[in-house]
C-alpha positions as CSV (number, residue, x, y, z in Angstrom):
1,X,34.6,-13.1,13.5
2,X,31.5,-14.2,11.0
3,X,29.2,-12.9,13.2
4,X,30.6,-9.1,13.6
5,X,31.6,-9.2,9.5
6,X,27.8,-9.8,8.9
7,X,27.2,-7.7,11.7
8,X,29.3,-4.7,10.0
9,X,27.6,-5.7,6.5
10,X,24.1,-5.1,7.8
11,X,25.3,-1.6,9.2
12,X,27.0,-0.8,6.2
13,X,23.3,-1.6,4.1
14,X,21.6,0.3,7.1
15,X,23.6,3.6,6.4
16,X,23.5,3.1,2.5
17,X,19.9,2.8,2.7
18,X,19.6,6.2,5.0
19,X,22.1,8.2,2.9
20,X,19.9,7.3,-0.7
21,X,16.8,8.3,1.5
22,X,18.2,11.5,2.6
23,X,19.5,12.2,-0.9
24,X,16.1,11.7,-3.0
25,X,13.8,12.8,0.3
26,X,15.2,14.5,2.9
27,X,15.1,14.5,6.3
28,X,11.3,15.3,6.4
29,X,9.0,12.3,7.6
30,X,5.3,12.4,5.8
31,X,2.3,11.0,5.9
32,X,-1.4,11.3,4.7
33,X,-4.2,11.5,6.9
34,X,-6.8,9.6,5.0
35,X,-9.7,6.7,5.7
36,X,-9.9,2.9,4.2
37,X,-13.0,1.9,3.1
38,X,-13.6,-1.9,1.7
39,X,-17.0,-1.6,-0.1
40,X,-17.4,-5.3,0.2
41,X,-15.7,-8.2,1.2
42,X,-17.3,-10.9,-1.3
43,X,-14.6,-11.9,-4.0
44,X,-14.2,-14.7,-6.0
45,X,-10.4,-15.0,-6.1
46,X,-9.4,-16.7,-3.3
47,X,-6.0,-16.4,-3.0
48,X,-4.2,-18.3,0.0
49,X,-2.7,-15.4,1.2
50,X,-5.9,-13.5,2.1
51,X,-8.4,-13.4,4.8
52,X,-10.6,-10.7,3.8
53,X,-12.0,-12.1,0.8
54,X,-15.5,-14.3,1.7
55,X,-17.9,-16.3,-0.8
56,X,-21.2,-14.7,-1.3
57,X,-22.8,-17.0,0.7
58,X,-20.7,-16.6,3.7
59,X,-21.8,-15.5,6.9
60,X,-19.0,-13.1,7.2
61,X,-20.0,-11.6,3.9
62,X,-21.2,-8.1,4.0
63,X,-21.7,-5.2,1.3
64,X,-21.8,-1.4,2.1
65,X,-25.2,0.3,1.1
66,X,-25.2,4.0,-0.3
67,X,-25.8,5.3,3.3
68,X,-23.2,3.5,5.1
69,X,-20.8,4.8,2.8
70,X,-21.5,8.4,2.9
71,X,-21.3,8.2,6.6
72,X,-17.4,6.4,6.6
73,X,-17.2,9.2,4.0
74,X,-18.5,12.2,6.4
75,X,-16.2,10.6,9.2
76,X,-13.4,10.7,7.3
77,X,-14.2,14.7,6.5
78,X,-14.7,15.6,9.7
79,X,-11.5,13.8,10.7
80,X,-9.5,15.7,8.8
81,X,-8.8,13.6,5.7
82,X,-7.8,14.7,2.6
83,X,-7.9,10.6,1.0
84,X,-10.0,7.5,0.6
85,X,-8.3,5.0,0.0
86,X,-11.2,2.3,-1.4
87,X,-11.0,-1.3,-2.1
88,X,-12.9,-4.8,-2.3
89,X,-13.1,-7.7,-3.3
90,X,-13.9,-8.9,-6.3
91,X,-17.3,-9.2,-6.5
92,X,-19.4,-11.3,-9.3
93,X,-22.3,-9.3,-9.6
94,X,-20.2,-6.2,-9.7
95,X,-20.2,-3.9,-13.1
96,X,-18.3,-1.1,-14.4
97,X,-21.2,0.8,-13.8
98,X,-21.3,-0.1,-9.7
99,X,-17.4,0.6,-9.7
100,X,-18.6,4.7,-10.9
101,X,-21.6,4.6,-8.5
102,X,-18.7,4.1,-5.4
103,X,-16.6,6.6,-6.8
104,X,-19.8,9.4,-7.4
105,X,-21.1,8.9,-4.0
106,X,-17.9,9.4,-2.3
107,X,-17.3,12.9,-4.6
108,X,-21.4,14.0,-4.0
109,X,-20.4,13.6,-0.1
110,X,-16.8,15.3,-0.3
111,X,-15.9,16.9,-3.6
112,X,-12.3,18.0,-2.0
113,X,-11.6,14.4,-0.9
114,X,-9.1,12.8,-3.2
115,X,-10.0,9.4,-4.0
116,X,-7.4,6.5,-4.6
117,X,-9.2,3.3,-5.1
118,X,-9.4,0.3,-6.9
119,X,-6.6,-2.3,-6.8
120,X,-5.2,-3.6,-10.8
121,X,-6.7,-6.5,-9.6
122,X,-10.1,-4.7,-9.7
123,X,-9.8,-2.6,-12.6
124,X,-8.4,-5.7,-14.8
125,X,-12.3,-7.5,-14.0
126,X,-14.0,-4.2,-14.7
127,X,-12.4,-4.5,-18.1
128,X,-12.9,-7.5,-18.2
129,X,-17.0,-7.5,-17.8
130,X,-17.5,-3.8,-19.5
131,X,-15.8,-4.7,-22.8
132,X,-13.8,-1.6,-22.8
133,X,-10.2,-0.8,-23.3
134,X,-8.3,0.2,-20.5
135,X,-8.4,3.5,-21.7
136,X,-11.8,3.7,-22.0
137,X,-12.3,2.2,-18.6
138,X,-9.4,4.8,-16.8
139,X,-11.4,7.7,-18.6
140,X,-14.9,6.8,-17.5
141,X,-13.2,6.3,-13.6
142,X,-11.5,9.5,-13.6
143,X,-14.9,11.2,-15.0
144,X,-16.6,9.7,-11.8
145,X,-13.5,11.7,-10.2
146,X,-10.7,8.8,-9.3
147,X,-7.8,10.6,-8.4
148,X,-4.7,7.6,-8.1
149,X,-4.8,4.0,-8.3
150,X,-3.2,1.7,-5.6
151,X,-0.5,-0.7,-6.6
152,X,-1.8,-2.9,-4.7
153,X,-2.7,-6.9,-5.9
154,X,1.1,-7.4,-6.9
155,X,2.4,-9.2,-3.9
156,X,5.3,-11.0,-6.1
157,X,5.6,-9.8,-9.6
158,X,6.9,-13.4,-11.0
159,X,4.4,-15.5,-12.3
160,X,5.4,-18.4,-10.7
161,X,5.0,-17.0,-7.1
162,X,1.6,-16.0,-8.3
163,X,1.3,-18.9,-9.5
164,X,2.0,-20.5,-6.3
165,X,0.2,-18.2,-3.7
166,X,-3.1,-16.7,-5.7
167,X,-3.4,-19.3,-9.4
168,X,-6.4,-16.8,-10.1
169,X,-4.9,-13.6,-9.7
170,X,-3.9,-11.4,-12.5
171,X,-0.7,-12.2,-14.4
172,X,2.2,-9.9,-14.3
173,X,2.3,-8.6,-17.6
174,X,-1.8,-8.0,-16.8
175,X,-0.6,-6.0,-13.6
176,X,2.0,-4.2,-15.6
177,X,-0.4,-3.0,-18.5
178,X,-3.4,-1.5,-15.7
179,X,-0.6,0.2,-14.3
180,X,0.6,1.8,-17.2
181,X,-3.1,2.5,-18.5
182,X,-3.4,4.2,-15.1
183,X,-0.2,6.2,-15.5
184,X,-1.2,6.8,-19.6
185,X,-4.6,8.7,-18.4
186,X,-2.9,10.9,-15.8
187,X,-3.2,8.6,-12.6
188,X,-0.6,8.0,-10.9
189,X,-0.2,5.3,-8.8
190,X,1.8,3.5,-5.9
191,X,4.0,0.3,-5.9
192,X,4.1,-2.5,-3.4
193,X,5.6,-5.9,-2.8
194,X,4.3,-8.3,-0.1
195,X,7.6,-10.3,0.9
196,X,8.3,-13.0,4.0
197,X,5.9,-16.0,2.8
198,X,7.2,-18.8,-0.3
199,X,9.6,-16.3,-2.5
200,X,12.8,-16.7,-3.1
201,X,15.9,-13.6,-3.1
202,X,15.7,-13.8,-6.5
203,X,11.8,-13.5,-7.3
204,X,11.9,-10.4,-5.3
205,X,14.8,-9.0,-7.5
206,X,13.0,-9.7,-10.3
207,X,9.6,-7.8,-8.5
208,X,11.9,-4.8,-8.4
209,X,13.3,-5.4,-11.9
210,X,9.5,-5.5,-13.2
211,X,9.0,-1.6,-10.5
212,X,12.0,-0.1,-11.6
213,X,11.6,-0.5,-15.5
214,X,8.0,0.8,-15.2
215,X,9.1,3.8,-13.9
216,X,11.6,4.3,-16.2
217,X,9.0,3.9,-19.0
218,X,6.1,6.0,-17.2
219,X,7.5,8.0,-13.8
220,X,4.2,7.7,-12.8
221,X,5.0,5.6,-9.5
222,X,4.5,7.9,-6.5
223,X,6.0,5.4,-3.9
224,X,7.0,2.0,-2.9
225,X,5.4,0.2,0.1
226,X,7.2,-2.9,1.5
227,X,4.1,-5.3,3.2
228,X,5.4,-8.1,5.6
229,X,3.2,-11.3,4.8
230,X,0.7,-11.7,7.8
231,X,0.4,-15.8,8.3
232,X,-1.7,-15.9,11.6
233,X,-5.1,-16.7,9.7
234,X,-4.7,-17.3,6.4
235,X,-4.4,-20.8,4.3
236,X,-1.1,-19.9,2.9
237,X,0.1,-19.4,6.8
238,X,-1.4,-22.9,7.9
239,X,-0.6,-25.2,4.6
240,X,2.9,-24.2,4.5
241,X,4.0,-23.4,8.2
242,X,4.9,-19.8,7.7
243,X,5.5,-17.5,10.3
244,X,6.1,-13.7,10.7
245,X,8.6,-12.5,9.5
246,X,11.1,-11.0,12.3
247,X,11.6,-7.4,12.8
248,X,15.5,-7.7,12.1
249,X,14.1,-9.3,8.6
250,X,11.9,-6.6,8.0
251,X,14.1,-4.0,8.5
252,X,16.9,-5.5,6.1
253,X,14.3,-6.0,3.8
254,X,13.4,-2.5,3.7
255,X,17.2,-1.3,3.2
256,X,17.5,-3.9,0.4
257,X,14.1,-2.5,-1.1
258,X,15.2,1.0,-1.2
259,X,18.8,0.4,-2.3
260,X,17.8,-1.8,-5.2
261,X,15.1,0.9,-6.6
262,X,18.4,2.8,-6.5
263,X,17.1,6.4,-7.7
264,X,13.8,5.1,-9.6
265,X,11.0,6.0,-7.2
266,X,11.7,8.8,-4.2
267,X,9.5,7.8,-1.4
268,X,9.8,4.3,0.4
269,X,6.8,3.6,3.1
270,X,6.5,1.9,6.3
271,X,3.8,-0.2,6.9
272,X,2.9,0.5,10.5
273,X,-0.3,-1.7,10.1
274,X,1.9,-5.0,9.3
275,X,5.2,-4.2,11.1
276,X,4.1,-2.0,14.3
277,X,4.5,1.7,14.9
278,X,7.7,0.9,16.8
279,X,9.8,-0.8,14.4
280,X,8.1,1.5,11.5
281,X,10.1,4.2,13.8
282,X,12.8,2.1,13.8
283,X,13.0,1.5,9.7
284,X,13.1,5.4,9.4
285,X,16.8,4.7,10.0
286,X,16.6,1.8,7.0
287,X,15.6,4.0,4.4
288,X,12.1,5.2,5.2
289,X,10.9,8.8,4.2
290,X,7.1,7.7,4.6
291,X,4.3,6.5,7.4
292,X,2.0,5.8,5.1
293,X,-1.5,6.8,6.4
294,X,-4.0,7.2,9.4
295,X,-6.1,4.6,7.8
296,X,-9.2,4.9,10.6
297,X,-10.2,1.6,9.4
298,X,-7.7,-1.4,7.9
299,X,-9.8,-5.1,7.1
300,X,-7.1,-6.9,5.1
301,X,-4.2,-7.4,7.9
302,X,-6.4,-7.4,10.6
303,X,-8.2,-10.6,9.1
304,X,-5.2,-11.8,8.4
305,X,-4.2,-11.6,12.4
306,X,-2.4,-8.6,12.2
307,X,-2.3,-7.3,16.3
308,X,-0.9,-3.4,15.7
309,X,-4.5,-2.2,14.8
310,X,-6.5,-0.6,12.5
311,X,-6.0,3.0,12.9
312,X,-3.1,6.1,14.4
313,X,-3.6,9.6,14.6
314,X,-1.8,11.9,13.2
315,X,-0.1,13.2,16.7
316,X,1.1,9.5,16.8
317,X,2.8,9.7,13.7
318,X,4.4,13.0,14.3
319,X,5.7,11.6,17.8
320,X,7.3,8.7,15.8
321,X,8.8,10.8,13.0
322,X,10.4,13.3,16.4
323,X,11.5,10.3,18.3
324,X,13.6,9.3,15.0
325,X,14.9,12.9,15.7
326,X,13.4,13.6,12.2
327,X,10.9,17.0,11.4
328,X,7.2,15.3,10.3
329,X,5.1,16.8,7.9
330,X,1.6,16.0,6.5
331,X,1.1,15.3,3.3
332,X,-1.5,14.6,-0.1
333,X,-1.7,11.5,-1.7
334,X,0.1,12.8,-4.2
335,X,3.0,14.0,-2.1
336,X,2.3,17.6,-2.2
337,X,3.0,19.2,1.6
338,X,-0.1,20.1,4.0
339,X,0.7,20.7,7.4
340,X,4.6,21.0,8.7
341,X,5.2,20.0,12.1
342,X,9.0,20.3,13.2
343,X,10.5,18.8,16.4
344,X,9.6,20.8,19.5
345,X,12.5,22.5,20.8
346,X,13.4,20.7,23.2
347,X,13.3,17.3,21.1
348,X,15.4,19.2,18.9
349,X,17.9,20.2,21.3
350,X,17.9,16.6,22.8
């Protein structure tokens, strides 16, 4: 009797979750076809979570030259892409004035290409080592032709998960100012959460108390992007015996996400990189409107041990949005629509 009232419960969150997606998005499934690019891997943060991040000194250490980076930028062009998506480490030697030098090099090679780069994380230490306001820093960026800033380097926003999981990461209130800055000089930005490691229900309502209340403030948030914590090779994995999180748990997760940002922010992604293309499919009955991106190249899960690789083309994404009996369409960064591409007719019919 438990067992089918939870059972009926879960269905009843399911089918909440769909109905709010198909109220603020539609039935349409998008995604963006765009490239990852990590400059460099060398940071100094360390955060137990991570297995990207390598001392300067390390073997594994490496640093893109100028060359390199215009050819990841041509492939992504003659790909199709219409983003780079660009992040690192963070990087001692690195200035404000390297940080420009990424985002110029990329623009020289593609001046369509719409660049979203640079995590709070990174902007906070270019502030930090320039002297500038955030402002300031925001308005020499977008100069050098930033387009959107990732929300990324918020995993929990509670200081006392941070404080657990990465002690030398950014506080909240830190994240929560470069965000607004962002948002402030016309950037907009997306949200995430990384969920499934040491957080409690309640720090995770209080990460979507901290989302929802920026938007309110700013409506600058594009969308919000649940990540599953990847524990296969990481210190936070090891020291405290975590271990993926299950697909039922990621798809509740995902309802609960989208049901408590209630009408706040009007596209909710699936990770396909941390969850797998088959139960991102699945999570576009939980509430999904998004497949995030093609990605070409992903370093941050996969040295985690993520297994559902590093990149998908677009066909593969269409085929997922179809098999959800859903119409796929790609999109820009920014949401606008590119390319629609409705269910054949006989998928339709089916």
């Amino acid at each position: 009797m438990f067992a089918e009232t939870r059972a009926e419960a879960v269905e009843a969150m399911r089918v909440a979750a769909d109905e709010l997606r198909a109220e603020l998005a539609g039935e349409t499934v998008t995604f963006v076809v765009n490239r990852n690019v990590n400059v460099s891997n060398v940071c100094v943060v360390g955060c137990a979570f991570c297995g990207f991040g390598q001392g300067r000194r390390s073997p594994d250490a490496y640093q893109h030259d100028e060359q390199e980076l215009r050819a990841r930028v041509r492939d992504a062009v003659a790909y199709g892409a219409s983003e780079i998506c660009m992040q690192s480490g963070i990087h001692p030697d690195w200035r404000l004035e390297e940080y420009l030098r990424w985002l110029e090099i990329v623009k020289d090679e593609a001046p369509e290409i719409h660049l979203h780069a640079y995590s709070p994380m990174e902007i906070a230490h270019m502030q930090d080592v320039s002297g500038l306001s955030l402002a300031e820093v925001f308005a020499r960026l977008r100069e050098a032709g930033l387009g959107s800033t990732p929300g990324t380097a918020a995993e929990v926003l509670h200081d006392g998960v941070r404080e657990r999981i990465s002690p030398n990461k950014l506080p909240v209130a830190r994240w929560v100012e470069v965000i607004e800055a962002s948002h402030a000089a016309g950037l907009r930005s997306t949200s995430t959460v990384m969920y499934g490691h040491v957080e409690e229900p309640w720090e995770l309502a209080e990460h979507i108390r901290v989302i929802r209340e920026l938007q309110e403030r700013t409506g600058g948030i594009t969308e919000f992007v649940p990540l599953s914590f990847i524990p296969f090779m990481t210190l936070l994995g090891r020291t405290h015996g975590v271990e993926e999180i299950s697909r039922d748990e990621m798809l509740k997760h995902t309802a609960v996400f989208r049901l408590a940002l209630g009408r706040s922010i009007r596209n909710v992604q699936a990770s396909w990189v941390k969850m797998g293309l088959e139960t991102a499919t699945e999570s576009l009955r939980w509430g999904v409107n998004d497949l995030g991106g093609t990605l070409m190249e992903e370093s941050i899960s996969r040295l985690a041990g993520s297994y559902h690789g590093v990149k998908l083309d677009p066909p593969e994404l269409i085929a997922a949005a179809h098999a959800a009996g859903r119409p796929a369409a790609e999109r820009t960064t920014l949401y606008d629509l590119r390319r629609d591409h409705p269910p054949a007719a006989s998928t339709a019919a089916a």
